[in-house]
PLY file of the C-alpha trace (Angstrom):
ply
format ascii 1.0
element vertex 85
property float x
property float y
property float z
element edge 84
property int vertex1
property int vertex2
end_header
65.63 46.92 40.36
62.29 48.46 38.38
60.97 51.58 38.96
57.53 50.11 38.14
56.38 54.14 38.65
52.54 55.15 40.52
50.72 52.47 39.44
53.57 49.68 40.18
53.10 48.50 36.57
56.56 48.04 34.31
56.27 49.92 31.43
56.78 47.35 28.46
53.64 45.27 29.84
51.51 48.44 29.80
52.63 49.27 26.32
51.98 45.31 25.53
48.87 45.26 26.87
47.53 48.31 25.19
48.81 47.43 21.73
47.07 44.16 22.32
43.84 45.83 23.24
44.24 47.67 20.19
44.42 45.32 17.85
41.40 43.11 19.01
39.23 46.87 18.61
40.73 47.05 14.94
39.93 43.58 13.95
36.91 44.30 13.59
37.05 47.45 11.64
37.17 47.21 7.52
39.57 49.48 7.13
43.37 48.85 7.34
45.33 50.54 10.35
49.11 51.00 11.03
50.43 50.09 14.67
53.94 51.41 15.83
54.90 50.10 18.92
58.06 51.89 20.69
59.47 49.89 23.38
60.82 52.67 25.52
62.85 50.65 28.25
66.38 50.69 26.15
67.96 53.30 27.58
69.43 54.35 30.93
68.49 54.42 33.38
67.95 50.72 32.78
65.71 48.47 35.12
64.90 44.84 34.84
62.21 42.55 36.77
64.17 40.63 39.74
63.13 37.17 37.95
65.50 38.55 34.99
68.27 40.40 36.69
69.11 36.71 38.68
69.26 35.02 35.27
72.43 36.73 35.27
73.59 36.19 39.64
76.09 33.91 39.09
78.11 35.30 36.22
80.57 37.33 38.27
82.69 38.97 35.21
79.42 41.36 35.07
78.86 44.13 37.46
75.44 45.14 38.50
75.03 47.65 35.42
75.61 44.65 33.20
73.47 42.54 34.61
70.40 44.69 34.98
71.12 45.96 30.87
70.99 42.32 29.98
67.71 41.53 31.91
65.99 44.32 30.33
67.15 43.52 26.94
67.76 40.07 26.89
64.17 38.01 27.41
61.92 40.87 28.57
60.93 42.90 25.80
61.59 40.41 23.27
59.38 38.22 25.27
56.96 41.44 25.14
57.03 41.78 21.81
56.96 38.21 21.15
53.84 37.94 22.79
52.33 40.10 20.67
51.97 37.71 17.37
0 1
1 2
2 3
3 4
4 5
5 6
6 7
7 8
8 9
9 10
10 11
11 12
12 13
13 14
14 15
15 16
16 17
17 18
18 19
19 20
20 21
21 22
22 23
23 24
24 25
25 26
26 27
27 28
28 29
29 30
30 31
31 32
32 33
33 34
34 35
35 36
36 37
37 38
38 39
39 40
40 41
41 42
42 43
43 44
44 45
45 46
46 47
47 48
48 49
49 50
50 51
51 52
52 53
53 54
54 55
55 56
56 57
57 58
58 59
59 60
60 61
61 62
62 63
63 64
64 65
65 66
66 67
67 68
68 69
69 70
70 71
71 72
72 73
73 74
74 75
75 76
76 77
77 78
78 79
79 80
80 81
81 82
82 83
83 84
């Protein structure tokens, strides 16, 4: 399950949230700006919020792995990044 770290905060909504912040500072600035936003959580070892993981309970061809790999990829940070437009 997530390692949501010291501050029990999962990493994509912190990096969300601050890219977010960002952009409301620079919208008020004249001068154009250049965001990257890196999405760190694809790679091992993976973790995935419980609500996401059970998306994927009842398919029993995937083993634990599988299923916590899709509920990190598959609606989490695309819903992350999604939210930020």
């Amino acid at each position: 399950m997530p390692d949501f770290g010291a501050n029990e905060t999962n990493s994509a909504h912190l990096i969300r949230q601050t890219a977010v912040d960002f952009l409301h500072r620079m919208a008020a600035q004249p001068d154009p700006f250049f965001l990257y936003l890196p999405f760190q959580n694809i790679h091992s070892p993976y973790t995935c919020d419980p609500e996401y993981y059970h998306m994927y309970a009842n398919m029993s061809h995937l083993n634990t792995d599988m299923k916590t790999l899709f509920g990190c990829v598959h609606p989490r940070l695309v819903r992350e990044a999604v939210r930020l437009w």
